[in-house]
N, C-alpha and C positions, 0 to 999 in steps of 0.2 A: 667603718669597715677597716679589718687589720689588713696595714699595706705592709711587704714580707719583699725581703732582699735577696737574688736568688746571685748565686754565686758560680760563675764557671770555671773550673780549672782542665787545662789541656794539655794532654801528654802526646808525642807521636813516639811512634813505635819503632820508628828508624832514628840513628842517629844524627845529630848536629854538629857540624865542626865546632860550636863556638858555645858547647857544654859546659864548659867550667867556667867561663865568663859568664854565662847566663843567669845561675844562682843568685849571686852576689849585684848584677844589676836590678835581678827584680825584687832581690832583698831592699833594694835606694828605694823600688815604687813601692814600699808599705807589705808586700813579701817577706819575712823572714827567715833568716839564712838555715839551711838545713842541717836538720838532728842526725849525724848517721849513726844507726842501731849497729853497722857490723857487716861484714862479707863473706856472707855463705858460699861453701864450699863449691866449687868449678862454677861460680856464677850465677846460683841459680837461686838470686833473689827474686823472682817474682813467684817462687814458692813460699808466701807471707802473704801476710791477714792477720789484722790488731781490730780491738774494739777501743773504746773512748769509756771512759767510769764519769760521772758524777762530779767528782774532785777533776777531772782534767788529766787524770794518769790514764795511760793507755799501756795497753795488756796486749801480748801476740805471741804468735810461735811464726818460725821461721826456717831455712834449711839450717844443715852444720855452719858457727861461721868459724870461718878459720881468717890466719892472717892477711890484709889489706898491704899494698893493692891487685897482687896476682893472687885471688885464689885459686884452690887446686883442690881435684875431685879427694874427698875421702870417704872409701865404701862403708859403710855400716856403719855410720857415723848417726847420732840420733837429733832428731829436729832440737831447736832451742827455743826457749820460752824467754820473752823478754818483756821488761815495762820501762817505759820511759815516764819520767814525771813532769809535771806542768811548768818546773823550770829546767825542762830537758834533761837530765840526769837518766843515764841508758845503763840497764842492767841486766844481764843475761846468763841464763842457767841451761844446761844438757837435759832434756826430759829423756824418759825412758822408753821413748815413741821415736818406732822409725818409720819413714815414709814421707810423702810431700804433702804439704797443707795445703788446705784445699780454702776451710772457712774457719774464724774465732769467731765468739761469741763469750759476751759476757753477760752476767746474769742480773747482775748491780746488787747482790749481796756477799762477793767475794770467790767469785766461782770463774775463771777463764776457759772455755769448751772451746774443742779442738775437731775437727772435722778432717781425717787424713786418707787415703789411701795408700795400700801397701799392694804389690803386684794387681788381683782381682779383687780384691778386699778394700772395703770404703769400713772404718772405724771410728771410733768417738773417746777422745780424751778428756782427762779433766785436769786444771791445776788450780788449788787452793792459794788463798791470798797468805796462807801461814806459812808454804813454801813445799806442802804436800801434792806427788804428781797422783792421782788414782789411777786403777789399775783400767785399762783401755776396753773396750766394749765392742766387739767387732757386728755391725749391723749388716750389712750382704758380702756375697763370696762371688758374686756375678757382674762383679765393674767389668766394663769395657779395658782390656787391658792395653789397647790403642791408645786410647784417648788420656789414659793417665798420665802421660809425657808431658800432658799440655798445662799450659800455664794456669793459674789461680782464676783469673780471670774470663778464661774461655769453657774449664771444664763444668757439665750441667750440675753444680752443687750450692745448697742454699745451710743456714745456720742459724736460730737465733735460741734466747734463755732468758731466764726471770728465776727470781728465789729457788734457784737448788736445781733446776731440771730444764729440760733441751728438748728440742725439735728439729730436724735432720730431715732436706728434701735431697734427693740426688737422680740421677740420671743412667738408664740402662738400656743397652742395646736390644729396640723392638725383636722377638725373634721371627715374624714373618717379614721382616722387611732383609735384602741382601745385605753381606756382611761388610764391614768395614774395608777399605777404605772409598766405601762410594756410598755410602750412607751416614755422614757425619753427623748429619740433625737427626736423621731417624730411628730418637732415644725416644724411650717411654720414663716416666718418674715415679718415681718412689719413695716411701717417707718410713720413718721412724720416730719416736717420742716417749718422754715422761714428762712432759710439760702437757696441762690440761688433760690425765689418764696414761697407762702406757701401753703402747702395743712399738712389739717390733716390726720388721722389713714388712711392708706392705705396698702394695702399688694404686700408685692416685690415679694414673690415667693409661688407660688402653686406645691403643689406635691402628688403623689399618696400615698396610705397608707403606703407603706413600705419604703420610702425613710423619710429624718430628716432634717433640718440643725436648726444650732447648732453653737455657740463661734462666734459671729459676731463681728468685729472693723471696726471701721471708723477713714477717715484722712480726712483732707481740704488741696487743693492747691488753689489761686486764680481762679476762677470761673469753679471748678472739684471738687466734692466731691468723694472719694473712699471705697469699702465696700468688706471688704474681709470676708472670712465666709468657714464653712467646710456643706458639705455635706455627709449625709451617706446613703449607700444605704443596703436593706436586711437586715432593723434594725432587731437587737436581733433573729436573725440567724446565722448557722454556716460558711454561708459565706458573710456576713456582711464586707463593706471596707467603705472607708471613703476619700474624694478629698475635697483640696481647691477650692472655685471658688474666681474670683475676680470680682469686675463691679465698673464703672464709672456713675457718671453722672450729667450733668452739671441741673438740676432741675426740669427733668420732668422724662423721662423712665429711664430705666438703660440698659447698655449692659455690658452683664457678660461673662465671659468664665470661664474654666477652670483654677486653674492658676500651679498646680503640683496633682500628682497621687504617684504612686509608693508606697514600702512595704503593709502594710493592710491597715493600721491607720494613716490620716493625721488629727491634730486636735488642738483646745488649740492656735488658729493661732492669730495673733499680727501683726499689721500694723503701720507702721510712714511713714509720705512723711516730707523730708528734704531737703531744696535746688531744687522740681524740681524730683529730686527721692525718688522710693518708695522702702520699705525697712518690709520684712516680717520675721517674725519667729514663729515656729511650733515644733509641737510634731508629731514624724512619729512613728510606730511600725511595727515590722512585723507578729506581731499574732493578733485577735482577740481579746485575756484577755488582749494586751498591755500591755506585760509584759518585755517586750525588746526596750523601749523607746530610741531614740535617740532625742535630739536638733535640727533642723535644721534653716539655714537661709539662704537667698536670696535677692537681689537686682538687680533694672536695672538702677543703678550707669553709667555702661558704655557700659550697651548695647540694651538701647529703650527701647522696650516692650517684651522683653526676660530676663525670671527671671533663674541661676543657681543655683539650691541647692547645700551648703556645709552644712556638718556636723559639726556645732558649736559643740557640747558636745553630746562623747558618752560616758564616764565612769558613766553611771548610775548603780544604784543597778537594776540588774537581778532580776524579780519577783515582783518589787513595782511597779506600770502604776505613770509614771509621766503624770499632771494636765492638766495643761495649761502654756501661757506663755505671757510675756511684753515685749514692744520694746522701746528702747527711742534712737534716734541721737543728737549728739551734736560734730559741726566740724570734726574733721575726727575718732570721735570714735562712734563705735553703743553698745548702753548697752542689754543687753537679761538678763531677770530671769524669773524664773522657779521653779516651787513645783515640788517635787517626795516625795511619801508616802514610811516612813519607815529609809529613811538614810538621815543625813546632808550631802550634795554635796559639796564642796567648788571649783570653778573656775573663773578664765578671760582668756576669750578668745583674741588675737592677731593674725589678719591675718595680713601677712600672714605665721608668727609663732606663736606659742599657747602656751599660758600658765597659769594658773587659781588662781584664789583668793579667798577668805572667803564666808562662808556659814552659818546656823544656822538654828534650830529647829524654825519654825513657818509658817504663809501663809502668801505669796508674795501677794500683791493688786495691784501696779504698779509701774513701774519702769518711772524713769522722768531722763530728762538731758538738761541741760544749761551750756554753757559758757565750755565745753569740760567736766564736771563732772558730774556726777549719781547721783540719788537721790531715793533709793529703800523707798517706802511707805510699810509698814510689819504691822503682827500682832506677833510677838513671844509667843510661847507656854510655859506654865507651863508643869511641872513632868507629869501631868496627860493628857495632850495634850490638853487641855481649851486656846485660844487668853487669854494674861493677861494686853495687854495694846494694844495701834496704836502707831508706831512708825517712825520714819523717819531716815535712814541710810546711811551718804553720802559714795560714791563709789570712 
């Protein structure tokens, strides 16, 4: 049986006094010291999202960045494209897309897709590896224009690509459920695609008013797209709980199930397919405030269509709801990070013994992995809890 290394990395969401020290000591435990891509304008790096190629280069767009280390707002300023290479070498260009990034994908034949929204509008960019940006594809006019503020990480938007073409899931406010701001889960989803046939804006799931979903990812295997996603039901009530579902589909319907239940809160969910398997991790709670977060993760490595949750990481701080979470595989290690508000975490995880590594004040955006090694995409936080840069962190 293949025994597989699963890897934890932990960001909080609040700041640490002892940030800038932190780096450099978990750089001594086998951490290495951080790539900074650049300082988007008025701070708003955790609007960023990179992919991982093949060779170890990784591909992103990001906000404006302007000069380190006070940035400062510049209006109409347009997102930037960046790659960094396997021996860190950061390079950055102005695409002709405005708005905040939501999700990249890359295709692994030279293709970086962009997933943004602009005021109501969720759109789809492309940037060629020859340094060509294409002209942007606007997919709905009906985003939530609440919810667009929010970070990479929380708003409901998924992304992935293969040879030339994309697939695009996002999130819109149900219209019978009441309006924002007392209905935050109570989105419906929606997809778009020319990966596996194309059809534009379409909608995957219909639901009553008090049901949600929420935290959508997407994976590609040759000719199978996968879409995993939390549902909640009895939003913003006292008995309010929350299930993954999972669904497939090769380019026209989808069939979805359930794919785990249990404690209150399942949420914050992350997908990778590696090799043939598929490989999830999530945030479970057993209250309602999510205040008792656990890690969890699951695969059907070796056993089909039967996923087993273990408990990747439960030494969270009591009282802070940890976020969300990222998944990356490479050979026989799986990487998982994770934000929790309020404390730096530091672990890695080893199944199937356990033991944990390096942490730091900031917001996780995603986690990548190639060639067996990690590559956390972050934002680190100043004193005052402000993103002060985007950075890249190998593992």
């Amino acid at each position: 049986m293949r025994r597989f290394r699963l890897v934890v990395a932990c960001l909080a969401a609040l700041c640490a006094p002892a940030l800038t020290a932190a780096v450099p000591a978990a750089a001594r435990d086998g951490i290495g010291m951080p790539i900074v891509i650049g300082c988007p304008a008025a701070g708003n790096a955790q609007f960023s999202d990179a992919a991982i190629g093949v060779d170890g280069t990784i591909r992103g767009f990001t906000d404006t960045l302007v000069g380190c280390p006070t940035p400062t707002p510049v209006p109409g300023a347009p997102m930037m494209f960046f790659t960094v290479s396997p021996t860190g070498v950061v390079v950055h260009e102005a695409s002709p897309y405005h708005g905040r990034v939501l999700r990249v994908a890359w295709d692994g034949q030279g293709s970086t897709y962009v997933l943004f929204s602009s005021g109501t509008s969720i759109s789809i960019g492309k940037h060629l590896d020859s340094g060509v940006f294409a002209p942007s594809t606007t997919l709905s006019r009906t985003a939530p224009q609440d919810f667009l503020g929010n970070s990479v990480s929380h708003y409901p938007a998924a992304l992935t690509a293969a040879a030339g073409h994309w697939w695009a899931v996002w999130g819109e406010q149900n219209p019978v459920a009441p309006p924002p701001p007392h209905s935050l889960a109570r989105y419906q989803l929606f997809g778009a695609h020319t990966l596996l046939g194309h059809r534009m804006r379409a909608r995957i799931t219909t639901l009553p008013a008090t049901e949600g979903d929420t935290y959508p990812d997407l994976a590609y295997r040759p000719g199978q797209v996968t879409l995993l996603w939390t549902r909640a039901f009895h939003v913003a009530t006292p008995t309010e709980h929350s299930v993954l579902r999972i669904a497939t589909s090769t380019g026209e319907n989808w069939q979805s199930r359930q794919l785990t239940g249990g404690g209150v809160a399942n949420y914050g969910g992350a997908l990778a397919v590696y090799n043939g398997a598929t490989y999830v991790s999530w945030v479970r709670t057993s209250d309602v405030q999510r205040l008792h977060p656990q890690i969890l993760y699951a695969s059907n490595l070796h056993t089909g269509s039967r996923f087993t949750p273990i408990v990747a990481y439960s030494r969270l701080t009591v009282g802070e709801p940890a976020f969300t979470t990222t998944i990356a595989v490479s050979g026989s290690t799986v990487f998982i990070a994770f934000s929790q508000a309020g404390a730096v975490v530091s672990g890695t995880v080893v199944i199937p013994r356990r033991h944990f590594v390096a942490g730091m004040s900031g917001e996780m955006l995603r986690i990548m992995a190639q060639g067996s090694t990690g590559r956390l995409l972050y934002a680190p936080q100043n004193c005052c809890g402000a993103p002060i840069n985007v950075s890249i962190l190998p593992l």
